[in-house]
C-alpha positions in Angstrom: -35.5 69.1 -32.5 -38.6 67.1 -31.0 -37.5 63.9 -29.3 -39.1 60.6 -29.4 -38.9 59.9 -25.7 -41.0 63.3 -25.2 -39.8 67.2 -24.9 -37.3 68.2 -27.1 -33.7 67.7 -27.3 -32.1 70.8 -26.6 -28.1 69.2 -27.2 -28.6 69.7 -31.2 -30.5 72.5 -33.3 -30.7 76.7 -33.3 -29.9 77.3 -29.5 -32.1 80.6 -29.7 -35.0 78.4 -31.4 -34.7 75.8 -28.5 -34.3 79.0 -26.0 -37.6 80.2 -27.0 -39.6 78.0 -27.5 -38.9 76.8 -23.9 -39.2 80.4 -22.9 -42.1 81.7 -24.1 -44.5 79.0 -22.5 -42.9 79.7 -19.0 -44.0 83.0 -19.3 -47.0 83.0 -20.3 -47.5 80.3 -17.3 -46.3 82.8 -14.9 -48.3 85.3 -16.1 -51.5 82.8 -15.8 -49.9 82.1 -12.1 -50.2 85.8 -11.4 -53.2 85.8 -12.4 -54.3 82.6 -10.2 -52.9 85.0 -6.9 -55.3 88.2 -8.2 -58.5 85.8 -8.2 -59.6 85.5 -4.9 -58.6 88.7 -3.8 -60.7 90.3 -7.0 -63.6 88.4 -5.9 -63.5 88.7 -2.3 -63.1 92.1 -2.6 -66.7 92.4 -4.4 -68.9 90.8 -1.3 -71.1 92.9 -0.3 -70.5 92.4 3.6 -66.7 91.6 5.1 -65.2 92.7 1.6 -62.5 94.4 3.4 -61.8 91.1 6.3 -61.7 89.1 3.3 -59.3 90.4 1.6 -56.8 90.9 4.5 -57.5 87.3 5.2 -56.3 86.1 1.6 -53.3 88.7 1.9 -52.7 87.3 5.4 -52.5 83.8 4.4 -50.7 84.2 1.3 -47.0 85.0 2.9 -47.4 82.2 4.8 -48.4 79.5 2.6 -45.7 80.4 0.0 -43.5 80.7 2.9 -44.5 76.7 4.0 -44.3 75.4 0.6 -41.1 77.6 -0.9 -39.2 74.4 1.0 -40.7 72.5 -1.5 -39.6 74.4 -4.9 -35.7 73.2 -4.0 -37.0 69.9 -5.0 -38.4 71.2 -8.1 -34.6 72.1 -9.1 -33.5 68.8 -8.4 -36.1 67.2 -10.8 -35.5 69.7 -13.6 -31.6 69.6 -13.2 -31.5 65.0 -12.9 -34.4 64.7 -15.2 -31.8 67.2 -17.9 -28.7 65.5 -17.3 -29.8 62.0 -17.7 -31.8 62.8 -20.6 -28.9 64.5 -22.3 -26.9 61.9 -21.4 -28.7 59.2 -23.1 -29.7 57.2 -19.8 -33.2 57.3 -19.9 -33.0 53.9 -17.9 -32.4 56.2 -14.8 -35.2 59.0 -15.4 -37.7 56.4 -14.2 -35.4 55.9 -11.0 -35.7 59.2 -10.5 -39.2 59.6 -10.7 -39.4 56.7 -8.0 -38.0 58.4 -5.6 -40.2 61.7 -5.4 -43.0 59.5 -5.1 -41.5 58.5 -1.8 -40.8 62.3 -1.7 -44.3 63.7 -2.2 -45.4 61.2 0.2 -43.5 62.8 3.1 -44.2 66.4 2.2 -48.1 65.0 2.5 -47.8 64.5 5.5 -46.2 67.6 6.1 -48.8 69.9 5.0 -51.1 68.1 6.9 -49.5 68.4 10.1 -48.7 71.7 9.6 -52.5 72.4 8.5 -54.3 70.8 11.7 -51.4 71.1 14.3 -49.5 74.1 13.8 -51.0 76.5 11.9 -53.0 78.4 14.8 -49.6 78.7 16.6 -48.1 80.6 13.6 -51.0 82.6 13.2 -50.9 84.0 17.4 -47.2 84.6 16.4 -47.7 86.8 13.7 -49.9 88.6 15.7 -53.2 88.5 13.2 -55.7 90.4 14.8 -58.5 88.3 16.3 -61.4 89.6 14.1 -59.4 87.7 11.6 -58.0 84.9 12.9 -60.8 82.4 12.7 -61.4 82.9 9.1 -57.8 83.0 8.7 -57.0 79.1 10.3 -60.1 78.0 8.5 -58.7 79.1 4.9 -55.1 78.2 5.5 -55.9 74.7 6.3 -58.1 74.1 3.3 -55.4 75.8 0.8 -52.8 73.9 3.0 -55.0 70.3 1.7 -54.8 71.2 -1.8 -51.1 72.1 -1.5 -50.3 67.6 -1.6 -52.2 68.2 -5.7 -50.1 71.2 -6.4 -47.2 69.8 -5.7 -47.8 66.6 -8.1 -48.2 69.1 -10.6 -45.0 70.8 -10.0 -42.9 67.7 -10.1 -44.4 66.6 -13.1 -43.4 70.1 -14.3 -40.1 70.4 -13.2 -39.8 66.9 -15.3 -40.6 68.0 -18.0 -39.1 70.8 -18.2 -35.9 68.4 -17.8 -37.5 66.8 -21.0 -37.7 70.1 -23.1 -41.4 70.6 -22.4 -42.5 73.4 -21.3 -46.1 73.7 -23.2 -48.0 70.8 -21.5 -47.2 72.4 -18.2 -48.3 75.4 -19.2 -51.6 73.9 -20.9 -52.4 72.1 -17.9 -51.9 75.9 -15.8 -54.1 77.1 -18.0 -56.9 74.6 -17.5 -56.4 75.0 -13.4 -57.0 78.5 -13.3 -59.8 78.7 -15.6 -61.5 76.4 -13.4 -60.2 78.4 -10.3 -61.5 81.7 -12.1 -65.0 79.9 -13.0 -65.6 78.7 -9.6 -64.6 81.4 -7.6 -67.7 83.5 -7.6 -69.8 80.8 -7.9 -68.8 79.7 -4.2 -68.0 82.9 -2.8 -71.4 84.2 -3.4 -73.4 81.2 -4.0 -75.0 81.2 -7.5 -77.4 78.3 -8.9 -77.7 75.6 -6.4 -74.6 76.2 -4.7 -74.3 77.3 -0.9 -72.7 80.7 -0.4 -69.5 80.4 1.0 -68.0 83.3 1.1 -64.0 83.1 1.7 -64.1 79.7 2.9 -65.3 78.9 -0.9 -62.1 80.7 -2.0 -60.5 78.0 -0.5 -62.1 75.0 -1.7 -62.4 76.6 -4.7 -58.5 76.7 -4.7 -58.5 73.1 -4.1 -60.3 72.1 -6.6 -58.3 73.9 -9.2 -55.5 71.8 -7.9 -57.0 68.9 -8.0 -57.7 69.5 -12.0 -54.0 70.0 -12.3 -52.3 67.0 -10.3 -55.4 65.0 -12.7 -54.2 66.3 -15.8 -50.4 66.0 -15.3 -51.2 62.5 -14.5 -53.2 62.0 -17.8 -50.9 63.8 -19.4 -47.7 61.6 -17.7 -49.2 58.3 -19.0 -50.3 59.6 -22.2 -47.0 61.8 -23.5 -44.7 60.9 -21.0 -44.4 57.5 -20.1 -40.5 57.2 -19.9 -41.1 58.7 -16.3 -43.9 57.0 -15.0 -41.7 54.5 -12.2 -41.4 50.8 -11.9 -42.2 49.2 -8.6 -38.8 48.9 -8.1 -38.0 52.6 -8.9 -40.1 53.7 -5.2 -37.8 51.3 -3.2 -35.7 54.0 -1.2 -32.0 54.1 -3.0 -30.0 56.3 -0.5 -27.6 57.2 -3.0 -30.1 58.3 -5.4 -31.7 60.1 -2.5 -28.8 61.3 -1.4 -28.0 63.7 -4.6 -31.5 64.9 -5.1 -31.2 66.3 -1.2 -27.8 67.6 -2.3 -29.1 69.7 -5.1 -32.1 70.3 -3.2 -31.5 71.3 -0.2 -29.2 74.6 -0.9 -32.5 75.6 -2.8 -34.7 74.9 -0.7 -33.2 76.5 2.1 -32.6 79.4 -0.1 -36.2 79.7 -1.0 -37.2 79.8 2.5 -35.1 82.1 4.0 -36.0 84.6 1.3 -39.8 84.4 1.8 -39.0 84.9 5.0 -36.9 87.7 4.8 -40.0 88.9 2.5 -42.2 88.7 5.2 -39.7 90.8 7.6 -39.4 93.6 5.0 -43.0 93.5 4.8 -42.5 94.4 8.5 -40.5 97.5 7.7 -43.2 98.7 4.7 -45.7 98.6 7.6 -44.5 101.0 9.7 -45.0 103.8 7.2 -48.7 103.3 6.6 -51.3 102.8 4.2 -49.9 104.4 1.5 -46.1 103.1 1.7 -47.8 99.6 1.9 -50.2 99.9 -1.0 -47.1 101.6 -3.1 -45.0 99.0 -2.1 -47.5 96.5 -3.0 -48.7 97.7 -6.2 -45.3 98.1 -7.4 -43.9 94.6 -6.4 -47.0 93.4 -9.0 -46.2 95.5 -11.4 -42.2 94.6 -11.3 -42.9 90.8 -11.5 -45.1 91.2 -14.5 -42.0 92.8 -16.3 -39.8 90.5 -15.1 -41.5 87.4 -16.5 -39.7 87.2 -19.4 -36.4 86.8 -17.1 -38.3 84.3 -15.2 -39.2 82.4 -18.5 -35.4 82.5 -20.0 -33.8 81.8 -16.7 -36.4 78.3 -16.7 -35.5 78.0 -20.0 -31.8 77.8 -19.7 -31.9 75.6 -16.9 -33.4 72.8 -19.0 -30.5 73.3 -22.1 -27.9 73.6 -19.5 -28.4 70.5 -17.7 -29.2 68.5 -21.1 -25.8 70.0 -22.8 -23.6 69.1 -19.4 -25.5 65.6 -19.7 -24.1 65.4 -23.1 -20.9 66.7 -22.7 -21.4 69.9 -25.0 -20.0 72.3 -22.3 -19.6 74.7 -25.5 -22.8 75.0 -26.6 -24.4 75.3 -23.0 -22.1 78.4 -22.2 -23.3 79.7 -25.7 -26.9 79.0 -24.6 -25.7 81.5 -21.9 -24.7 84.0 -23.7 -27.8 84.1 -25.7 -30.0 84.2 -23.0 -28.0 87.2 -21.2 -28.2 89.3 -24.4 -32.1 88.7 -24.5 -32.8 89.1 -21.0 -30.5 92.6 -21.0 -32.5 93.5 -24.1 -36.4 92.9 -22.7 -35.6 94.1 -19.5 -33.8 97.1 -21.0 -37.2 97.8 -22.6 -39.2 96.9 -19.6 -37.0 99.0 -17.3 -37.1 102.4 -19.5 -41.3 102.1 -19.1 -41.2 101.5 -15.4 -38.6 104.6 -15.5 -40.6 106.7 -17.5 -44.5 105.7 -17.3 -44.5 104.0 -13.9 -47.0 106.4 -12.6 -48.8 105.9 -15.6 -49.1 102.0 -14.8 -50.3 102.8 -11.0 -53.0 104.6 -12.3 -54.3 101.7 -13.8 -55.0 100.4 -10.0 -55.4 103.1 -8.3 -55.7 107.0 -9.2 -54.6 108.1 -5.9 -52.2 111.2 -6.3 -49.9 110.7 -3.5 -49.5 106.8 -4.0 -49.0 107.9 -8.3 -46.3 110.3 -6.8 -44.5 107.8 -4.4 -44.8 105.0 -6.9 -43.3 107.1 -10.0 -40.5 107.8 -7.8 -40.3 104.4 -6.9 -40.0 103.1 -10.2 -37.0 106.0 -11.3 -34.8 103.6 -8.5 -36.2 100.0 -8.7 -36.2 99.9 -12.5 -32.6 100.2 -12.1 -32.6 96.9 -9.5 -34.8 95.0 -12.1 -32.0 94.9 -14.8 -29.6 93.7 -12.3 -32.2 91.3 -10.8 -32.8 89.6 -14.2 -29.1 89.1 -14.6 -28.7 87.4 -11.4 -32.3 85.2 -12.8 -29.7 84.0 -15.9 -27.1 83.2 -13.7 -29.7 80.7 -11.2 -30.6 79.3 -14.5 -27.5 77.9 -15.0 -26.3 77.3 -11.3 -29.6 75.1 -11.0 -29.4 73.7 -14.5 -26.4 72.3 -13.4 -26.7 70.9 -10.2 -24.7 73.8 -8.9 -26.8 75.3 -5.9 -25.0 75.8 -3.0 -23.3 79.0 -4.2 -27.2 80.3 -5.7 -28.1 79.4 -1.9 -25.5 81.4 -0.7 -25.9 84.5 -3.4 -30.1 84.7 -2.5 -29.3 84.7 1.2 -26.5 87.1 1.1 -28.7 89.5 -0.9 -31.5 89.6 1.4 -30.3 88.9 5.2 -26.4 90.6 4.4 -27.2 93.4 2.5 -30.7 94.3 1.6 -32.2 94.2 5.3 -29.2 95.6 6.8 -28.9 98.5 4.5 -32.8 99.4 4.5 -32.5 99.8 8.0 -29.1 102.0 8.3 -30.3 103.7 5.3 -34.2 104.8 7.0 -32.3 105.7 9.9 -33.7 103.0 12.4 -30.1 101.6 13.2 -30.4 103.5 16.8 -33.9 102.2 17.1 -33.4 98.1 16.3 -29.3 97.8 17.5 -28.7 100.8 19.7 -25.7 99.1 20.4 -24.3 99.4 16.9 -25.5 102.6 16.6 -23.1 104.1 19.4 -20.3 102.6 17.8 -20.5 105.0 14.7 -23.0 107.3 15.2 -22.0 109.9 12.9 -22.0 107.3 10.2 -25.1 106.3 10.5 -26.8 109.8 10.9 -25.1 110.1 7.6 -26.3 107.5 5.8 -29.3 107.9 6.7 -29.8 111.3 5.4 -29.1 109.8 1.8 -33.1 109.6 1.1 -34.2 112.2 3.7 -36.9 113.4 3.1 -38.6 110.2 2.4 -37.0 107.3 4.6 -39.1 104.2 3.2 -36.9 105.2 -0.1 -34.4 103.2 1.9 -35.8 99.6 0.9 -35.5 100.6 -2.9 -31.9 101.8 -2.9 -31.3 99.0 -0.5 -32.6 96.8 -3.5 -30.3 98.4 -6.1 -26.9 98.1 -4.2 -27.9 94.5 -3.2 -28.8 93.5 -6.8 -25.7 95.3 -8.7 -23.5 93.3 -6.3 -25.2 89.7 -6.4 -25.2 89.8 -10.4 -21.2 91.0 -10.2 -20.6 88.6 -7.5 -23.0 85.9 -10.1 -20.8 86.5 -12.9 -17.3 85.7 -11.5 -18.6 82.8 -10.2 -20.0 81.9 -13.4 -16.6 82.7 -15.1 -14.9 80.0 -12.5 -16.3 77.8 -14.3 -17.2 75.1 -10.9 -20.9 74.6 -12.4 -19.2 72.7 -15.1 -18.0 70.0 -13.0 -20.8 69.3 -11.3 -20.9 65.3 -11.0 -24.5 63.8 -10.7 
């Protein structure tokens, strides 16, 4: 049912109507997001000179951007879970109060970026230990990316509002328009065509900002032309601590979730190293690949946040736990299908990349484990849904960190056999038990990381579902 105050009203009509037709923009937003990440590296990689520096560059600096601004998404999940709840509710009076004070919020994470892009970025980059071919070219692109980060973020707190609203095709319009400018420009910049100045990777970058800019414009025209009821009084951007003070509650779990798992990202991608070219570009290629099957998890899970938080907003406990229940049989069903491809045609898909024989080998055998992980994955994607939906994200925080820094990192490492060689200490404790363990994927140690990835998903989404069945994200008070 459409709504007059904008979005839809997700407490009333077919719940597998409202599911998809949430759903199915988010996805197809994703999948123009992943194509947004592909661009500069596609067009980079055709310079004629540097082709190969430029592309490391842009692989370089993505990790740690997303790593920076992953901080940021918590407060995404605040906006989408308030924004719900009070529409569902019936206080609209309060949505504008709540836009007022991420105004004040976007103001500080500004100033963030900024500080981070002029003051500390050449620090990080000496700690990760970039080599110094690359470094200058890696400060210069990170700090320009890092500027447009303030416009991406407008865009995403519009978007995580109206996804509260039961929107979800304006934000995916306005994605849309952003990376058909980024995709336009790109070359244009990079190699200079028409009376523009060859850049090279440093247009990548401005190029990138640009793009951004077009999407914090249009979310602003599109906030005063179909969504009014959150543009803020004056008196909505006064500071009102106790306001304040459950958006950082919601937030914060989030947010420190979302950081800690880029950065355990990052240290995986430290283990993936060790074993080379090909273990790197397998591991890389199949990552891609994965997320583009997992999009339509991504999509319900976004989806079911919005109907969650409007039905606990309206007291309808019933029909958001049946909103569940739909969105766990769809997600088993199109990952079900998605899964038996990877299992069965994954070599097939890294082909389409690369038609290397030894990475087609390691990646088919890849896929035969991680396609497993990816239907337990998208489980655990449902059950964030509603945790966030709901206002409920200290035990997500605690399930996301537990599955990457408790289990996952641990067990690739005991698993490859490098116990002895990171914690000798541990390693004399048991070291039968470990020489054991490890000879689970002998011959082929990096195997490790995808059984570590199984294990660590099949428990999460078990662990996910009894806390679901608890019932605590019920009685969330906001």
């Amino acid at each position: 049912m459409i709504d007059k105050t904008h979005g839809r009203d997700l407490t009333t009509g077919p719940i597998l109507k409202n599911l998809m037709v949430l759903a199915l923009p988010i996805m197809f937003a994703n999948f123009i997001q992943t194509i947004y990440n592909l661009t500069d590296a596609f067009w980079l990689g055709k310079m004629p000179e540097h082709a190969l520096e430029a592309v490391a560059v842009v692989g370089l600096a993505f990790p740690i951007v997303f790593t920076i601004m992953a901080f940021g998404f918590g407060f995404m999940v605040a906006g989408t879970a308030l924004i719900a709840r009070y529409k569902g509710a019936g206080e609209l009076e309060r949505i504008s109060e709540v836009t007022g004070q991420f105004v004040l919020i976007l103001i500080v994470f500004s100033l963030i970026f900024l500080s981070i892009a002029f003051f500390l970025i050449e620090p990080i980059i000496e700690l990760l230990k970039v080599p110094p071919e690359l470094q200058p070219d890696a400060i210069s692109y990170i700090r320009i990316v890092m500027i447009g980060m303030m416009f991406m973020f407008i865009f995403m707190t519009y978007q995580s509002f109206s996804h509260g609203l039961g929107d979800t095709f304006t934000p995916m319009l306005i994605s849309l328009l952003s990376v058909s400018c980024n995709i336009i420009l790109d070359p244009i910049v990079i190699f200079g065509w028409g009376p523009f100045p060859k850049l090279g990777i440093i247009g990548a970058a401005w190029a990138t900002v640009f793009s951004r800019v077009i999407g914090a414009g249009l979310a602003l025209y599109f906030l005063r032309k179909k969504a009014r009821i959150l543009i803020p009084h004056l008196k909505d951007i006064k500071p009102r601590w106790s306001l304040m003070s459950t958006i950082l509650k919601i937030s914060l779990p989030a947010s420190i979730s979302h950081s800690l798992t880029s950065f355990g990202f990052l240290f995986l991608q430290g283990f993936v190293n060790t074993f080379g070219t090909v273990v790197i570009g397998v591991f890389s290629l199949g990552n891609r690949l994965t997320g583009f099957f997992m999009m339509p998890a991504m999509g319900l899970s976004n989806a079911l946040s919005s109907i969650v938080g409007q039905n606990l907003g309206a007291g309808n406990i019933k029909r958001a736990e049946k909103s569940v229940l739909y969105a766990l049989g769809w997600v088993t069903l199109l990952m079900g299908i998605g899964s038996f491809c990877l299992f069965n045609f994954g070599g097939t898909f890294i082909k389409l990349f690369i038609n290397d024989p030894e990475i087609v080998f390691h990646g088919s055998r890849m896929f035969k484990i991680t396609s497993i992980a990816s239907i337990h994955f998208s489980i655990i994607f449902v059950f964030n849904g509603v945790f966030n939906g709901a206002g409920y994200t200290k035990p997500a925080m605690v399930l996301n960190i537990s599955r990457l820094w408790i289990l996952r990192i641990p067990l690739t490492y005991i698993l490859a056999g490098k116990v002895a060689e990171y914690i000798p200490w541990l390693y004399a404790t048991a070291p039968d038990l470990f020489s054991k363990l490890s000879e689970i994927v002998t011959p082929y140690s990096f195997d490790s990381l995808f059984w570590a990835m199984v294990i660590s998903n099949l428990f999460v989404a078990i662990i996910s579902l009894i806390i679901y069945l608890l019932g605590g994200w019920k009685r969330v008070k906001i």
